[in-house]
C-alpha positions in Angstrom: 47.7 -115.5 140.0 48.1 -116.1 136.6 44.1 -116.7 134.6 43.4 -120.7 132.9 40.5 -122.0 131.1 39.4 -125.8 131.5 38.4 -128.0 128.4 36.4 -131.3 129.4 34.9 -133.9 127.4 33.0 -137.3 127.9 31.8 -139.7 125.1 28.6 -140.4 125.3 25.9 -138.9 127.7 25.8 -141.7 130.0 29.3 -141.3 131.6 27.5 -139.2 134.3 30.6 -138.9 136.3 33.5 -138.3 133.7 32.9 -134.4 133.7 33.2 -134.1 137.5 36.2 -136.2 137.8 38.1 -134.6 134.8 37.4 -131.4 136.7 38.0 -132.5 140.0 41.7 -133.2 138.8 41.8 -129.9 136.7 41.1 -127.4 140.0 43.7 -129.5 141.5 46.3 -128.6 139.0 45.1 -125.2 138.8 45.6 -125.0 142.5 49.2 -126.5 142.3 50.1 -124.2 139.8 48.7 -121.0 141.4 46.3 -120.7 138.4 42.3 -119.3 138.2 39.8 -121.0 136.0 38.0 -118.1 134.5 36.1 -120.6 132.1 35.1 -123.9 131.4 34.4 -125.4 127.9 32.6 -128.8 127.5 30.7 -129.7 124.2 27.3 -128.0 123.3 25.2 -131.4 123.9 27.3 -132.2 127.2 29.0 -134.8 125.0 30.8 -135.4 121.6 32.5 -137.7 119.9 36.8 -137.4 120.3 36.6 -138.1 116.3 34.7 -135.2 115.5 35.3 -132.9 118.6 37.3 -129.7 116.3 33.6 -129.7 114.7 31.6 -129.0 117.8 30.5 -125.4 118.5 32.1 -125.3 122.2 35.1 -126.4 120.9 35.3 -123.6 118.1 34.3 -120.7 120.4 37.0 -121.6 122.3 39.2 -121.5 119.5 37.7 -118.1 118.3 37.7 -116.2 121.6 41.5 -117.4 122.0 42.1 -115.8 118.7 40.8 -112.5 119.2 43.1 -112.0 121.8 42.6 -109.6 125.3 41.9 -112.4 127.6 44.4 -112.3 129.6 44.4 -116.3 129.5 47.8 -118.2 129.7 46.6 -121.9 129.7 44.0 -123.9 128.8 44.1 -127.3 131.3 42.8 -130.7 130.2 42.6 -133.7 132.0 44.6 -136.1 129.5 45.4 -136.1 125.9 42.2 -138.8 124.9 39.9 -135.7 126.4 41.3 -133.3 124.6 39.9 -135.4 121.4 40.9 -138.5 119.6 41.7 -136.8 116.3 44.6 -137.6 114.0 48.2 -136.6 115.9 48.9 -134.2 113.2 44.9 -132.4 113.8 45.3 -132.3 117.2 49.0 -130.6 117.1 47.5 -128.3 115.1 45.4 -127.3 117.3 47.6 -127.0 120.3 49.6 -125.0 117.9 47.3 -123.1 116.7 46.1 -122.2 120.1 49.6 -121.3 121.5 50.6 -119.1 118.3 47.3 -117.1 117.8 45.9 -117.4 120.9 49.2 -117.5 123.3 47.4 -120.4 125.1 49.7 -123.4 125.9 47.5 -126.6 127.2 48.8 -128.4 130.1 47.9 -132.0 130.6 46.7 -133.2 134.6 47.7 -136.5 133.5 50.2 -136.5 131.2 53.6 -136.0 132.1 54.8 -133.5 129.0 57.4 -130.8 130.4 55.8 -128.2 127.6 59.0 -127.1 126.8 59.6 -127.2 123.0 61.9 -129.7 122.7 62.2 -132.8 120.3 61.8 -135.1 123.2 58.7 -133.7 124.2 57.0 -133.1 121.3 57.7 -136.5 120.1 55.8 -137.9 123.5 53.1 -135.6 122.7 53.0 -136.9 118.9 52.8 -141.0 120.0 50.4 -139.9 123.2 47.9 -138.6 120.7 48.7 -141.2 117.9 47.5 -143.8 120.2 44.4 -142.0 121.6 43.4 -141.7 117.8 43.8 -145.1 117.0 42.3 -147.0 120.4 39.4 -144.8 119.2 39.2 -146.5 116.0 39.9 -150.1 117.2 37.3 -149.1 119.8 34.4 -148.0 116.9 35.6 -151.7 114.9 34.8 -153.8 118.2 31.8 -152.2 118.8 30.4 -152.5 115.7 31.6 -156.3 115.6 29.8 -156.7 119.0 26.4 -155.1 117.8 26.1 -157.1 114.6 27.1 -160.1 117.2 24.3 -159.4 119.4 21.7 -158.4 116.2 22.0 -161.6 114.6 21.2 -163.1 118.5 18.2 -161.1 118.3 19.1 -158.4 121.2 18.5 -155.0 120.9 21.7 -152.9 120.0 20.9 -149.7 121.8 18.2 -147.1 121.0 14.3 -146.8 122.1 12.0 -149.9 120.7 10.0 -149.4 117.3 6.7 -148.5 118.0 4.2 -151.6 119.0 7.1 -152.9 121.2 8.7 -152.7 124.7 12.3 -152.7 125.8 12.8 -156.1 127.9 15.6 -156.7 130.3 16.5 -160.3 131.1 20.0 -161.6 132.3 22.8 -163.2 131.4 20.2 -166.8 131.3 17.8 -164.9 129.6 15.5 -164.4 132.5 13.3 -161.5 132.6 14.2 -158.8 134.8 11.9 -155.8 133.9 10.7 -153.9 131.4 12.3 -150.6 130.8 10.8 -147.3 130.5 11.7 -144.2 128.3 15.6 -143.2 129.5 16.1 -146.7 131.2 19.2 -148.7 130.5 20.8 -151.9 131.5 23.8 -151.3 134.1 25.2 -155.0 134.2 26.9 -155.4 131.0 25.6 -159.4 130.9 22.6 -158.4 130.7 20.8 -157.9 127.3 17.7 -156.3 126.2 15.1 -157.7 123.2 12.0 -156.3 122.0 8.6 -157.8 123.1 5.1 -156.4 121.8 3.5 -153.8 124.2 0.1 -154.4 125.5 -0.9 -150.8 124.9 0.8 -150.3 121.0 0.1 -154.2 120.3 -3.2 -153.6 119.2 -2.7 -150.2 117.8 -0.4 -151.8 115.1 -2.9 -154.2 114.1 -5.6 -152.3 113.7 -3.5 -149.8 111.9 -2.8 -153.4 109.5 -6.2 -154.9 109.4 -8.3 -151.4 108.5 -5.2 -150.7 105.6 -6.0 -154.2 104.3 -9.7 -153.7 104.4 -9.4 -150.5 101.8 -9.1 -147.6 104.4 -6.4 -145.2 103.0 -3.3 -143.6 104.5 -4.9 -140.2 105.5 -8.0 -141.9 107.1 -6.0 -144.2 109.0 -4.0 -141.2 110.3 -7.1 -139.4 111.2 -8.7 -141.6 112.9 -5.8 -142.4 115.6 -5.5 -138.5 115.7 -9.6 -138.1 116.2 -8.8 -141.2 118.7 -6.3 -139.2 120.8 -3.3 -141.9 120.1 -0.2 -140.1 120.5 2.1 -140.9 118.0 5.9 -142.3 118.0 7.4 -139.4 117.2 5.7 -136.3 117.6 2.1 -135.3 118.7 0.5 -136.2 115.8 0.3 -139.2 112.9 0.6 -138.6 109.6 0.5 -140.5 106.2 4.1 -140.8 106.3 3.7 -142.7 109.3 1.8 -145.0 108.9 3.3 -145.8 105.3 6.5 -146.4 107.1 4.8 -148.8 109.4 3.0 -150.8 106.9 6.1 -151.6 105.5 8.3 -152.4 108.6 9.7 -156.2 108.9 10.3 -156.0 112.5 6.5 -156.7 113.0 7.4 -159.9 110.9 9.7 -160.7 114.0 12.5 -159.9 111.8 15.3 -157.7 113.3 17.1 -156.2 110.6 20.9 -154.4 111.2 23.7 -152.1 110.1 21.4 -151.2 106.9 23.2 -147.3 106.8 26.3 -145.9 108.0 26.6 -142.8 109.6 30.4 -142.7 110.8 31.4 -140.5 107.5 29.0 -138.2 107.7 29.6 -137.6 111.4 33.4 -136.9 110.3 31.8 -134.6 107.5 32.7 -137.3 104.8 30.9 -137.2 101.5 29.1 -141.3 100.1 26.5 -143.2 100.6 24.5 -143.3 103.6 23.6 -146.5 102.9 25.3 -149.9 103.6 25.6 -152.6 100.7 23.7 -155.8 101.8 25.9 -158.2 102.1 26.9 -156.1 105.3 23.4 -156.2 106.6 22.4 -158.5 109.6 19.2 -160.3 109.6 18.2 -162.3 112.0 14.2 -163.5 111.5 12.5 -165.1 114.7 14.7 -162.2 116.6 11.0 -161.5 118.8 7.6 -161.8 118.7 6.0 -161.2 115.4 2.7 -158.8 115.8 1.3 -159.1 111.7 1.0 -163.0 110.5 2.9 -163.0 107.1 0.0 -164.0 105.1 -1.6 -160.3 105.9 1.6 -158.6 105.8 2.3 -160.1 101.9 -1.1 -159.1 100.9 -0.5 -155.7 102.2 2.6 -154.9 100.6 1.0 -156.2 97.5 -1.1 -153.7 97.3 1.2 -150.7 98.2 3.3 -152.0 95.0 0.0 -151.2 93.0 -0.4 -147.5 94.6 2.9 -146.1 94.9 3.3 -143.7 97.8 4.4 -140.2 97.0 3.1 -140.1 93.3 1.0 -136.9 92.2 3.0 -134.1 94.7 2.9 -131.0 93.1 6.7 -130.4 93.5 6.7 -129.3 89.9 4.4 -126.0 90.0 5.8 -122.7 90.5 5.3 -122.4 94.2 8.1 -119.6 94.4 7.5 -119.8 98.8 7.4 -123.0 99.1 9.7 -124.2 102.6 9.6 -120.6 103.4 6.3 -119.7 104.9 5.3 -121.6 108.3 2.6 -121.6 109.6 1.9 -119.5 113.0 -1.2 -121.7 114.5 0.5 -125.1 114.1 4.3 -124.6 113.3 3.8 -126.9 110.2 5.0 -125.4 107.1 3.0 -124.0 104.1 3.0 -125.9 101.0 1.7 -125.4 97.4 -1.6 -126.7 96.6 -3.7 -126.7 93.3 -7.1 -125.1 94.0 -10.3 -125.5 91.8 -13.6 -123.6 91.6 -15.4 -121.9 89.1 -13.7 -124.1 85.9 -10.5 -122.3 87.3 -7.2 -123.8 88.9 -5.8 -121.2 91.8 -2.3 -121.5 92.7 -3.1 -121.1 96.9 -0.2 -122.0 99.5 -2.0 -124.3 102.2 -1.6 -125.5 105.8 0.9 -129.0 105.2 0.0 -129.8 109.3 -4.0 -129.9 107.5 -2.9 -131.8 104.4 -1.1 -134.6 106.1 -2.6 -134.8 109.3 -5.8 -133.1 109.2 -8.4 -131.1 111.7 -6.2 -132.4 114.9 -2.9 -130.1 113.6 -5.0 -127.0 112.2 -8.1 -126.2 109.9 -8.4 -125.7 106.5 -6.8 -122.1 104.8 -6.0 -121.2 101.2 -4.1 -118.2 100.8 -3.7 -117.1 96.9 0.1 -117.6 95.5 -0.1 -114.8 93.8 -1.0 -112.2 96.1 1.7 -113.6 98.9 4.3 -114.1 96.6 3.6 -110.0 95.1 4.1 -109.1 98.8 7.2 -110.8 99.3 8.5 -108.8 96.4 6.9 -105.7 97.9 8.5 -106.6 101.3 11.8 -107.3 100.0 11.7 -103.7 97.7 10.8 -101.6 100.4 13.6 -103.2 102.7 16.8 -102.6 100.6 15.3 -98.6 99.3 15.3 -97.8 103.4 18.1 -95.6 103.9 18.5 -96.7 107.7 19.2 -100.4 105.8 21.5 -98.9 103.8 23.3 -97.2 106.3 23.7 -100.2 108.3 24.1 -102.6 105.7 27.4 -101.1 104.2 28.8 -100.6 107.8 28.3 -104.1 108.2 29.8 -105.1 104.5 33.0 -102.9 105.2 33.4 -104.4 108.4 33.4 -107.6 106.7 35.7 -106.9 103.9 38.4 -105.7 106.2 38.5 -108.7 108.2 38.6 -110.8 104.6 41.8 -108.6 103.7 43.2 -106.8 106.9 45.4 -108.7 109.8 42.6 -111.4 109.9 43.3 -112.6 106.7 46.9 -112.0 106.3 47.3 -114.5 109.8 45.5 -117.0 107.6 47.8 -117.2 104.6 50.7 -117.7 107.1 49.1 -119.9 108.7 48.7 -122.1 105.2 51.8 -121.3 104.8 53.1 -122.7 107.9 51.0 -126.0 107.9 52.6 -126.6 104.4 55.7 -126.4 105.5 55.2 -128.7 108.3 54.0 -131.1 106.7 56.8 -130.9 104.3 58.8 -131.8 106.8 57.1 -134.9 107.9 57.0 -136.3 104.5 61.3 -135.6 104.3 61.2 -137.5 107.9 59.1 -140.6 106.3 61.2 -140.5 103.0 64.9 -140.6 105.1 63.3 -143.6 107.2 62.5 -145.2 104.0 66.3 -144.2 102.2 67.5 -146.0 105.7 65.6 -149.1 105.1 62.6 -149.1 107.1 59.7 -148.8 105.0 56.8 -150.7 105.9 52.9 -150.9 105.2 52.4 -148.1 108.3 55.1 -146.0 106.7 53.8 -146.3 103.4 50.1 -145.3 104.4 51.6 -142.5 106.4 53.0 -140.8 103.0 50.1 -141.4 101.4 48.2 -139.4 104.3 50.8 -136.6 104.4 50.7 -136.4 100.4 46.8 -135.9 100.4 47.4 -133.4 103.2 49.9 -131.9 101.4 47.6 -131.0 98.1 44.7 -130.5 99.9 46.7 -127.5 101.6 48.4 -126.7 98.3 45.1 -125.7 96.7 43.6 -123.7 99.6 46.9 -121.6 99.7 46.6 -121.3 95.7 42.9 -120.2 96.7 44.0 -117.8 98.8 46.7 -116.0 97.2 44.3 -115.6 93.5 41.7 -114.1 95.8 44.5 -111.4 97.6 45.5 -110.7 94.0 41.7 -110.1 92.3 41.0 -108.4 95.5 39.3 -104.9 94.5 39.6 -101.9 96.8 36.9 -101.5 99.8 35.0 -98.8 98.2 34.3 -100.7 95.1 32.7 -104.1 96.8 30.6 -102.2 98.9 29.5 -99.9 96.3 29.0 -103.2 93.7 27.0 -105.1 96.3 25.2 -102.1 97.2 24.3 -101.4 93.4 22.8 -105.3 93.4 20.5 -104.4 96.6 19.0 -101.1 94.9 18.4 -102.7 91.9 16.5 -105.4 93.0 13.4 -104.5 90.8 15.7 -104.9 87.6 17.2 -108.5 89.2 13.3 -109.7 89.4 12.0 -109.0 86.1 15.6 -110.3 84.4 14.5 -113.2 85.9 13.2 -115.6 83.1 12.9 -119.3 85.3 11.0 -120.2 88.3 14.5 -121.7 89.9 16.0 -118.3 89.1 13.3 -116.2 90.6 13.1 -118.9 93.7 16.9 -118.5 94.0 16.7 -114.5 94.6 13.9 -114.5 96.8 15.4 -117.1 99.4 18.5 -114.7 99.4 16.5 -111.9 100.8 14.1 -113.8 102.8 14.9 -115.8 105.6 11.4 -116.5 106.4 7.5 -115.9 106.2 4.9 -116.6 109.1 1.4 -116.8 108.0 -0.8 -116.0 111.2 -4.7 -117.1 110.0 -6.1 -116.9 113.7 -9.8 -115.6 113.7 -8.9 -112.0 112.5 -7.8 -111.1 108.5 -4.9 -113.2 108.0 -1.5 -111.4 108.4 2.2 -112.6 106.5 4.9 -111.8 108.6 8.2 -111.5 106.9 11.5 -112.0 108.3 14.9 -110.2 105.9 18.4 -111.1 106.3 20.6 -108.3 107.0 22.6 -109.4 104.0 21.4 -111.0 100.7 22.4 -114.9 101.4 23.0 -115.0 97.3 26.0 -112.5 97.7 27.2 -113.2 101.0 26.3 -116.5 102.5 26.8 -118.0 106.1 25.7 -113.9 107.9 21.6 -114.5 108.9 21.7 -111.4 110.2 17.2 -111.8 110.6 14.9 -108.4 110.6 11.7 -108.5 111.5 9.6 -106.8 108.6 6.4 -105.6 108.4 2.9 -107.5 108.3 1.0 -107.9 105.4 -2.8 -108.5 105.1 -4.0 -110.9 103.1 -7.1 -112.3 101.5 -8.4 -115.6 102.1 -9.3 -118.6 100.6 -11.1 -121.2 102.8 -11.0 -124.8 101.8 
């Protein structure tokens, strides 16, 4: 009996019943073809988008594991071609390719009839089968987000949990109510609709929050007192200035329901622009629900936010050299720089930030000195690259590394450039004879375009790849160069003539600091990568370190 994998996939994470189905009919298959599913694969979250599906983790270990070979695997079996992803045809053939050359994996469709045998015929069924999975997926995205912005400017909610002072109401297709819904509650009759009515219990929360800003109580007292109060906050266990500056400034209390404001799609895809969506795409609908501030307050209010702008003051431009490195171990919240005076002096100390911005319900006051924590990360980082059992391991792990940069590994990668190129070569030859024969056309036209970008795109990786073969140096030589840059770390720091540049080299030797100020002498625990991140990133290869003890500052 010949060994199979399984790939399933659903779209979103309320198709309970799509991953049981798709492998209900998989086990069938299996069974008709005398096959054993050794392993399933579904995406890391349970679901993923068809669009974006080569970018989830699941989908690339199964990728990987193919690739290193010895599993004895023959066939990976997927429900139908839509499941497999909705990616562009030419992606997704890839893939299959990629799988079947490197891996020796051929996927098998339980609902598609493809014979899987090479030939024009078949590949060309495989080619329009995925063509029209990829673009029912994007006609699919356009009327959804033609029906939302319907339903925004009617004032109905568009999916996703109510801001905070409101409830999720469900009324039918009359607009009668029919209940309110709680936390993971959603409509199952798609005439029904949901709006946004003010919750008894947050309703007066909000106002307060309102009327005690517009009386002259400040951010951080407003925060603390719904902390002290024992108010849980919308997101998270506690409030913070952020918060409630947020809150103040938030239309929907007007009533107003406000829509399609940013754009996520690209960056989902891994696309590069503007998160943000011009206005004249924007939907604003005012009387959408029940307003919870009167105007009149809310005007006054922003007034005078215009006259003390928020953020002003941070002290983002002092050398803090730690600063997003070192959490805190009581609360979790990180450690930020902070300006300390006393004595006609100005300390440089590193501070709770869950104190700062929330106050005595995240943590209690601590002032650790900059100087001393930031001398013992040098210390730490000095005594970690001079051990020899670092050493040791550390060029083991380095030589491994080059010779899977410039051994089989890499040489499968250049043919595999190679091989793309010449594929899509021969797509572009295919479009250009259909247009020589006198059937170009719009579609056509785009389609060049597409290959053409493709095309270059592969060009200059391939160009990438064959100037780094040529400059490559001999194993012996990187290791020993890297190795060089570790034992002369003390030379590296005092070089050093910038903040930035000194900031740079310790977040390539430190992957993180965890300041423990319980009831005995405070303690910095620091955590090393394996490898310097500033001279070979993407391996976090975490050590635990050695503690510290520090001196302390109370505040």
């Amino acid at each position: 009996m010949d060994k199979c994998w399984a790939f399933y996939r659903r779209s979103t994470d309320r198709q309970e019943l799509s991953i049981p189905d798709q492998r209900r009919e998989c086990q069938a298959l299996a069974k008709k073809m005398d096959l054993q599913i050794i392993r399933e694969f579904e995406p890391l979250k349970g679901w993923g988008s068809g669009l974006t599906i080569d970018q989830d983790p699941s989908f690339q270990e199964m990728v990987r594991l193919a690739e290193l070979g010895g599993h004895g695997v023959r066939y990976l079996l997927v429900y139908d071609v839509s499941r497999f992803g909705r990616l562009q045809p030419e992606d997704k053939i890839y893939w299959e390719r990629r799988l079947k050359k490197q891996g020796g994996i051929q996927i098998v469709y339980a609902k598609d009839d493809f014979k899987n045998d090479g030939s024009t015929l078949d590949t060309l069924s495989k080619v329009l089968k995925h063509g029209e999975a990829h673009q029912f997926s994007m006609k699919l995205s356009e009327l959804t987000l033609r029906g939302a912005k319907s339903h925004a400017a009617l004032g109905h909610s568009t999916g996703g949990n109510a801001p905070f002072g409101y409830d999720r109401l469900l009324v039918d297709q009359d607009g009668k109510p029919v209940k309110v819904l709680r936390r993971g509650e959603w409509k199952a009759d798609k005439r029904q609709r949901i709006v946004w009515i003010p919750s008894p219990t947050e309703k007066p929360i909000v106002q307060k929050v309102f009327d005690t800003y517009d009386k002259g109580m400040g951010l951080y007292m407003i925060s603390q007192d719904l902390n002290d109060q024992g108010i849980r906050a919308p997101r998270g266990r506690f409030w913070s200035k952020v918060q409630i500056h947020y809150m103040l400034k938030n239309r929907v209390y007007l009533g107003e329901r406000i829509y399609n404001q940013r754009s996520y799609k690209g960056y989902r895809r891994g696309d590069k622009g503007s998160l943000f969506n011009s206005k004249d795409q924007w939907v604003i609908k005012t009387d959408a629900h029940e307003a919870i501030i009167d105007r009149e307050l809310f005007d006054r209010i922003q007034a005078r936010r215009k006259s003390k702008p928020f953020g002003r003051g941070r002290p983002y431009h002092k050398p803090y050299l730690l600063s997003g490195l070192a959490v805190c171990a009581r609360c979790g919240y990180k450690m930020m720089g902070w300006p300390k005076k006393g004595n006609g002096h100005t300390y440089l100390t590193y501070t709770c930030s869950g104190y700062q911005r929330i106050g005595r319900s995240a943590c209690r006051s601590v002032n650790i000195s900059g100087p001393e924590l930031e001398g013992l990360a040098v210390r730490a980082i000095r005594e970690h690259v001079t051990d020899s059992a670092w050493q040791k391991d550390f060029r083991r792990i380095i030589e491994s590394m080059i010779r899977d940069q410039s051994g089989p590994k890499a040489n499968r990668r250049g043919r595999e450039l190679r091989t793309r190129l010449e594929s899509i070569h021969r797509q572009i030859a295919n479009v250009v004879e259909a247009v020589k024969d006198g059937r170009f056309s719009s579609v056509l036209g785009e389609e060049l375009q597409k290959l053409e970008n493709q095309r270059d795109e592969v060009r200059r990786e391939l160009a990438e790849f064959d100037a780094t073969a040529k400059a490559a140096l001999s194993h012996d030589e990187i290791v020993d160069g890297i190795m060089e840059t570790a034992a002369n770390f003390d030379k590296t720091w005092e070089a050093a003539e910038t903040v930035e540049t000194r900031k740079e080299i310790l977040r390539g030797f430190l992957k993180g600091i965890r300041i423990d100020h319980g009831d005995q002498q405070p303690k910095a625990h620091f955590q090393l990568y394996m490898i310097p991140q500033n001279r070979l990133a993407g391996h976090p290869l975490g050590t635990p370190g050695h503690a510290y003890n520090l001196s302390l500052l109370r505040g």
